[in-house]
C-alpha positions in Angstrom: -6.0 -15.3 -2.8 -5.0 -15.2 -6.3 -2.5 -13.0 -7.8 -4.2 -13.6 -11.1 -7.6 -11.7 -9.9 -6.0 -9.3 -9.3 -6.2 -5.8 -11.1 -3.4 -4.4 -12.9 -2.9 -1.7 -10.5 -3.4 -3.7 -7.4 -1.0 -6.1 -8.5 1.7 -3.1 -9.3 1.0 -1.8 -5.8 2.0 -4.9 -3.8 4.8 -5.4 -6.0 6.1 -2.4 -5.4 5.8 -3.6 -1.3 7.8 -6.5 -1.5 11.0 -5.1 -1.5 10.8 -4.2 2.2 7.6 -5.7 2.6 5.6 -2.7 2.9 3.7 0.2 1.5 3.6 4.2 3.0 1.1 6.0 1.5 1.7 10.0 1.9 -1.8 11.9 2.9 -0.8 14.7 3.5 2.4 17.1 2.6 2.9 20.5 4.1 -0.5 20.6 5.0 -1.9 19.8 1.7 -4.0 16.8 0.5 -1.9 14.5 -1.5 -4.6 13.2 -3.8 -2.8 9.8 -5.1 -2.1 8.5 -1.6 -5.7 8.8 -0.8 -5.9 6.8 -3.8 -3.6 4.2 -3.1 -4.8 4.2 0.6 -8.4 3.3 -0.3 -7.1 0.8 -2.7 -4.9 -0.5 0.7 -7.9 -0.9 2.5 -9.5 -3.1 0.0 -6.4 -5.5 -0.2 -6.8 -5.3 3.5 -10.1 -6.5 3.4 -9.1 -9.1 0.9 -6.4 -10.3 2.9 -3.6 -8.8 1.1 -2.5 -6.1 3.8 -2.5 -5.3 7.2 -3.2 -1.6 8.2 0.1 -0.7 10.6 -0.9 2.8 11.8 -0.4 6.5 11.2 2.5 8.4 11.1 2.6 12.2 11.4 0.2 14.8 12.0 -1.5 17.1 8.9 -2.6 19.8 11.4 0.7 20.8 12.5 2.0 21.1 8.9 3.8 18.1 8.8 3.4 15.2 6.4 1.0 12.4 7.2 1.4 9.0 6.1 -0.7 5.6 6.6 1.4 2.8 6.5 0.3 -1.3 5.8 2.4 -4.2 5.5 2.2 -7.9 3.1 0.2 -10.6 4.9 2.1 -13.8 4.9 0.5 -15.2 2.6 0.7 -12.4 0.2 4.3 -12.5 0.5 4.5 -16.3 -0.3 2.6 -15.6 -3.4 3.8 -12.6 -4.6 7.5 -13.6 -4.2 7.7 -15.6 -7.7 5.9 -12.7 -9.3 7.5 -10.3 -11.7 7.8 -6.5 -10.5 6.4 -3.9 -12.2 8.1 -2.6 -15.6 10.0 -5.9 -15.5 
């Protein structure tokens, strides 16, 4: 795992974990496809896959109306190397 291979948007999107460690991706909203967390939420999957994240779960239900959010926490190691690094806009 290197910070450094990272892509400028995959960096920005586990910095933007590490103040409580995690990332909650909205799906859903009012029963309507929220188009950037499906973004973010593939890109979650391939930090996953990498290492970077684990997956947590699901919260909510998009059927009933309600929002629906997946949500994936820093790996150990990520947090180890991602706590000397800069946040974003800093």
């Amino acid at each position: 795992m290197d910070v450094e291979r990272l892509s400028p948007a995959s960096r920005d999107l586990l910095l933007q974990a590490l103040p409580a460690g995690q990332v909650v991706n909205v799906l859903y909203e009012d029963g309507a496809r929220v188009e950037l967390g499906f973004e973010r939420d593939r890109r979650c999957f391939a930090l996953g896959e990498r290492g970077w994240l684990n997956f947590l779960g699901w919260e909510g239900e998009p059927r009933r109306g309600a929002a629906c959010a997946s949500r994936w926490a820093l790996t150990d190691p990520a947090l180890e190397l991602l706590a000397g690094a800069k946040p974003p806009g800093a």
